[in-house]
C-alpha positions in Angstrom: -0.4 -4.2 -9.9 -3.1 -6.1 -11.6 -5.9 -5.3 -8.5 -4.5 -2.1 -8.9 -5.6 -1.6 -12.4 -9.2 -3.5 -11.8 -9.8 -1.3 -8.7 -8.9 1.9 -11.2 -11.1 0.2 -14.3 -13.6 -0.1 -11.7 -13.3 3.5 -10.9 -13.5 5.0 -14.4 -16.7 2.6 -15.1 -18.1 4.7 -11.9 -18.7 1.6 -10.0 -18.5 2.8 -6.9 -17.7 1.2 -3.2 -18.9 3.1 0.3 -15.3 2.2 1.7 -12.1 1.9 -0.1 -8.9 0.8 2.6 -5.8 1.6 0.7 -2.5 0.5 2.3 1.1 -0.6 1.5 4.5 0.9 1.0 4.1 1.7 -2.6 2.1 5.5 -2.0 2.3 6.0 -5.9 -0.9 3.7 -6.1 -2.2 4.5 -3.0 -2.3 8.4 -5.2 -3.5 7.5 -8.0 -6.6 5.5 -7.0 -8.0 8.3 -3.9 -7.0 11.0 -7.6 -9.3 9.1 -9.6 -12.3 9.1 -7.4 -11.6 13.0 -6.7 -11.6 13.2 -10.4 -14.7 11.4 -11.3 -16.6 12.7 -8.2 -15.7 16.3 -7.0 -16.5 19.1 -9.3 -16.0 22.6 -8.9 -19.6 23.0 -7.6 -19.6 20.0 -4.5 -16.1 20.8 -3.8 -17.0 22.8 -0.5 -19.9 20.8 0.1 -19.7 17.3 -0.4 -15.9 16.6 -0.5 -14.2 16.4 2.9 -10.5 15.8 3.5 -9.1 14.8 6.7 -5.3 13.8 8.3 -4.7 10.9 10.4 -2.7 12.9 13.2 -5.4 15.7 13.5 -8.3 13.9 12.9 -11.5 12.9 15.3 -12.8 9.6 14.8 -16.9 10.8 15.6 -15.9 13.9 13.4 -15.0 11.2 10.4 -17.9 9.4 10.9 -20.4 12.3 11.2 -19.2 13.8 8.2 -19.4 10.6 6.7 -23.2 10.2 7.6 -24.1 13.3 6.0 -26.1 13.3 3.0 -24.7 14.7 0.1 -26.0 18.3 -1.2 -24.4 18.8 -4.7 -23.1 15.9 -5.9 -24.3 12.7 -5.8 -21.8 11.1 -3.7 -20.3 12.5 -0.3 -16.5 11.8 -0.5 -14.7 11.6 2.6 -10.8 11.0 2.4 -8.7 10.4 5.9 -5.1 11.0 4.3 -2.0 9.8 6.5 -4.3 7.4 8.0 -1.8 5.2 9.7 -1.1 7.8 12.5 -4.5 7.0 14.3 -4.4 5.3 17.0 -5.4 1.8 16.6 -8.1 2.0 19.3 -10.5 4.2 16.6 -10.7 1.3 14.2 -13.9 0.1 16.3 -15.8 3.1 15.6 -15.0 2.4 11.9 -16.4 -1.5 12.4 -19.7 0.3 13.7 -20.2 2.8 11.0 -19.5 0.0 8.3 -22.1 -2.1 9.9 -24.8 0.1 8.6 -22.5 3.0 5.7 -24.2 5.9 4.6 -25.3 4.7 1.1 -24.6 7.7 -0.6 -20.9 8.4 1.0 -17.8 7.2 -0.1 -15.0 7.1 2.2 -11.1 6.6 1.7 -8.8 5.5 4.2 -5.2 6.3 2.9 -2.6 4.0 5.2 0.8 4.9 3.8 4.0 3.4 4.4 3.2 -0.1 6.3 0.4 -2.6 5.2 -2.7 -2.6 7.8 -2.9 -4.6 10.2 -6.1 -4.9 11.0 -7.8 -8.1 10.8 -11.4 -7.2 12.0 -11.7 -3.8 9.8 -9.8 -5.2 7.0 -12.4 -8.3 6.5 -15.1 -5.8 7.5 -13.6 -3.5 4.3 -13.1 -6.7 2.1 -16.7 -7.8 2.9 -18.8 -4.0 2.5 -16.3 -2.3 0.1 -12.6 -2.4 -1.4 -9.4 -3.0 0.0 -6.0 -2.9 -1.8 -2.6 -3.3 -0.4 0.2 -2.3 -2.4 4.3 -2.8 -2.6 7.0 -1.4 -4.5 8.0 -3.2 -7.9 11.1 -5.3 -8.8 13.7 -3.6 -10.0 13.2 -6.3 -13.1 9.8 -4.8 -13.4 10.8 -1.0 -13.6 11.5 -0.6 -17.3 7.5 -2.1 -18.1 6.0 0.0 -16.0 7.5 3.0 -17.4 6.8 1.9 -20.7 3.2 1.2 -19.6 3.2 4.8 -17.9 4.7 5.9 -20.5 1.4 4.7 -23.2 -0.9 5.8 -20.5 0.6 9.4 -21.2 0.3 9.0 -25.2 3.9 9.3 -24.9 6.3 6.9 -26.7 9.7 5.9 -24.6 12.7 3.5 -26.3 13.9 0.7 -24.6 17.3 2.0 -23.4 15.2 5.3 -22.1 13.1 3.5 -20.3 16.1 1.7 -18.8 18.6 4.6 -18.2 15.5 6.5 -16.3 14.6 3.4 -13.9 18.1 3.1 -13.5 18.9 6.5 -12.6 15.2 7.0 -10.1 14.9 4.0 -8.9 11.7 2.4 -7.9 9.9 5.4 -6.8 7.4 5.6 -9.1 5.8 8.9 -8.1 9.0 10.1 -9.5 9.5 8.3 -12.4 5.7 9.2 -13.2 6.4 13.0 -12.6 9.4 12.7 -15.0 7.7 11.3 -18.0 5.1 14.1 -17.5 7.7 16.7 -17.4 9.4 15.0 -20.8 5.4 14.8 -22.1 6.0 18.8 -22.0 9.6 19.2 -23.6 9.2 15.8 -26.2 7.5 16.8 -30.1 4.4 15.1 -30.2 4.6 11.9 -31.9 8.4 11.5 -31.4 10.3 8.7 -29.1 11.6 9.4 -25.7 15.4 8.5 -26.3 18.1 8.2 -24.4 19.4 11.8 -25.5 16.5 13.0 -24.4 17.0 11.5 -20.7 20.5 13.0 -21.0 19.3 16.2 -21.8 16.1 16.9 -19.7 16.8 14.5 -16.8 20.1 15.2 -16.2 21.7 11.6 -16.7 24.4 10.2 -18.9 23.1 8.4 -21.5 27.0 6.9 -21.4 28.0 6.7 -17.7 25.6 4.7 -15.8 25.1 1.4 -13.9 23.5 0.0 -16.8 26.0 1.0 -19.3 29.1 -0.3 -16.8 27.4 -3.6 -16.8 27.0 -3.8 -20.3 31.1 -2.6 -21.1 31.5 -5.8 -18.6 29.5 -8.3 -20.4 31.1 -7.1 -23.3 34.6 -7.1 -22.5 35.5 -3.7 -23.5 37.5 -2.7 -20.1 38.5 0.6 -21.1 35.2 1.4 -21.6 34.4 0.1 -18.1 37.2 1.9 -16.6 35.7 5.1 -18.0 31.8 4.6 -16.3 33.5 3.7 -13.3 35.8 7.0 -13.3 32.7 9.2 -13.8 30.3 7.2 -11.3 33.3 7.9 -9.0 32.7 11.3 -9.2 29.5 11.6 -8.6 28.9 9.2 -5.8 25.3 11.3 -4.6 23.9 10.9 -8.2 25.3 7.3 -8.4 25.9 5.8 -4.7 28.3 2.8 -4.8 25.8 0.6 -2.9 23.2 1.2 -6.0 25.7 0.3 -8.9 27.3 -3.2 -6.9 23.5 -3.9 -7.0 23.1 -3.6 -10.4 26.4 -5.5 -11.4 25.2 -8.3 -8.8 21.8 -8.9 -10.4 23.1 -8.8 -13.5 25.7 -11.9 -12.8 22.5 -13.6 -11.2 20.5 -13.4 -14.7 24.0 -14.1 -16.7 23.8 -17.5 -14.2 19.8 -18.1 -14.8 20.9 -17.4 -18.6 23.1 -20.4 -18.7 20.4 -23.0 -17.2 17.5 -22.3 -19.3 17.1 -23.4 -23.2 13.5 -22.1 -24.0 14.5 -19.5 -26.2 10.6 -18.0 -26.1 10.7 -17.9 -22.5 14.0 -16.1 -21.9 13.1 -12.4 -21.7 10.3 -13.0 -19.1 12.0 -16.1 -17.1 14.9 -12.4 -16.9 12.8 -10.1 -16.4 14.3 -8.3 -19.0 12.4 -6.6 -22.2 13.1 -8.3 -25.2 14.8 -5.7 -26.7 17.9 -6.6 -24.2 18.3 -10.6 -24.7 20.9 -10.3 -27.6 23.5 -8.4 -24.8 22.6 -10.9 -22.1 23.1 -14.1 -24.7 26.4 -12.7 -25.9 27.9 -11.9 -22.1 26.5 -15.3 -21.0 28.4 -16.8 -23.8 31.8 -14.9 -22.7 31.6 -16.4 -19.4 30.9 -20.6 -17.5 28.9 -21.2 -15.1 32.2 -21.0 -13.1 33.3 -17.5 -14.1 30.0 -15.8 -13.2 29.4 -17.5 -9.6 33.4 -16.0 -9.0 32.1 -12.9 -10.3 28.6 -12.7 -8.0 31.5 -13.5 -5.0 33.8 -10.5 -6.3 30.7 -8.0 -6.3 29.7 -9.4 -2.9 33.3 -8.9 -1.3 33.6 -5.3 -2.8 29.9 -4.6 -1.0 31.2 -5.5 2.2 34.4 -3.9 2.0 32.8 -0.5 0.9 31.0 -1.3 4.1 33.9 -1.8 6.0 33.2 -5.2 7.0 36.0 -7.0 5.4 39.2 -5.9 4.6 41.1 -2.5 4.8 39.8 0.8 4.7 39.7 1.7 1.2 37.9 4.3 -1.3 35.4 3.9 -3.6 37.6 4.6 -6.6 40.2 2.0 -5.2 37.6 -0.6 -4.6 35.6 -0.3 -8.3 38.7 -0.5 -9.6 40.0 -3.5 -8.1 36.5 -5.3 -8.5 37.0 -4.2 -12.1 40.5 -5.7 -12.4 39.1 -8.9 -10.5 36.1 -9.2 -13.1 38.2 -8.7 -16.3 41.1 -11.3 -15.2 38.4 -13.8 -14.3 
């Protein structure tokens, strides 16, 4: 994320490079970097003239590089953009290795390989060495909540904590769609206000009450009927909250509840988590409930209900029946 942001800061400072190979699994940044050169670039005027899109299954390599020898007419750079890029054929990168060998100094060209991380050794050092080359992956889950915070300032938009939390919790770590979110809460929030969890409720369509998040919190905080309740209402809504997702959740948690009770360095605890500080007081007082012991048996418990909602181990059994017992397991520990 951080060559992310200096290739972006580059971008807004209009230091420009003639070749920019984007790649990775995470297309959220591979977006937002080809959106910012189209942004500071393409105006309404070189839009037809000096701004040329192309996709990887359709496109002709000496088409590419012919439009990317052309002198601009408008604007003062050409911009070139081969979206989808990773279905060319691999035989084409060549003709790239050529034209970067001598780039037309006043065209700027994008190669967008989505999904998968390129491959390439000769282009990529050829990239490296004549212009920019970023490869991206999804974030941690431990590294969600941040980055919608971060989003979040980017946006002048405010979001709590437990916001922040409940929405990674509930999207996930697609970040297109966590970013599309906060813009659509940008529209519906007062200026000036905080993003809340009522808010997420409301405009998102998630229980502020009856989450993943919430369930392990009623855990670590030993208030079973409350537990029993989340696990009810995930129950019944298995496509918003899938069963694989929320033994996830309870199985990391255990892990940090364990990392909790080795370290001492109070300063330290938050990052050495990857929680925000806003959270340690919940993880301290859960940690405390439970030895060393208790939370290892837990992490097994979670790990035996996973593989017998898989049907792996054990009977055939229903989701409700298998939460339940894992809940029954966790609370007699």
């Amino acid at each position: 994320m951080q060559a992310f942001n200096a290739l972006l800061s580059k971008i807004k400072q209009e230091q420009f490079s003639p070749f920019y190979l984007l790649s990775g699994t995470e297309s959220y940044y591979i977006d937002a970097i080809t959106d910012a050169l189209v942004d500071q670039l393409v105006t309404e005027q070189s839009r037809d003239f000096d701004f040329t899109v192309f996709y990887g299954k359709d496109a002709v390599t000496s088409e590419i590089i012919e439009t990317a020898k052309r002198y601009p007419m408008v604007a003062s750079y050409n911009l070139v953009i081969i979206k989808e890029a990773q279905a060319m054929h691999h035989s084409c990168w060549n003709d790239f290795i050529l034209y970067l060998e001598n780039p037309t100094p006043q065209t700027i060209v994008v190669f967008c390989f989505k999904n998968k991380e390129f491959k390439s050794k000769k282009l990529y050092n050829v990239a490296a060495r004549v212009g920019e080359v970023l490869t991206v992956k999804p974030l941690f889950e431990n590294q969600l909540s941040k980055w919608i915070s971060d989003e979040a300032k980017k946006l002048n938009i405010t979001i709590s904590p437990d916001a922040a939390m409940l929405l990674s919790e509930y999207i996930g770590s697609n970040l297109s769609a966590l970013h599309n979110q906060l813009l659509k809460l940008k529209l519906v929030v007062k200026n000036g206000d905080t993003i809340t969890p009522d808010h997420i409720e409301y405009y998102v369509g998630i229980s502020k009450e009856f989450n993943s998040f919430e369930l392990q919190k009623a855990i670590g905080l030993g208030q079973l009927s409350k537990a029993f309740q989340i696990v009810q209402h995930l129950n019944r809504n298995l496509k918003s909250h899938p069963m694989v997702l929320t033994l996830s959740t309870l199985h990391n948690y255990f892990q940090k509840l364990l990392l909790l009770k080795g370290l001492s360095n109070s300063a330290n605890l938050p990052r050495a988590l990857g929680i925000n500080p806003y959270f340690i007081r919940d993880y301290q007082t859960a940690a405390a409930r439970f030895s060393m012991k208790q939370i290892t048996q837990a992490m097994r418990y979670v790990l035996d209900a996973d593989l017998k909602s898989k049907g792996i181990i054990g009977k055939s059994s229903s989701p409700q029946q298998i939460m339940e017992e894992l809940l029954l397991k966790l609370f007699t520990l």
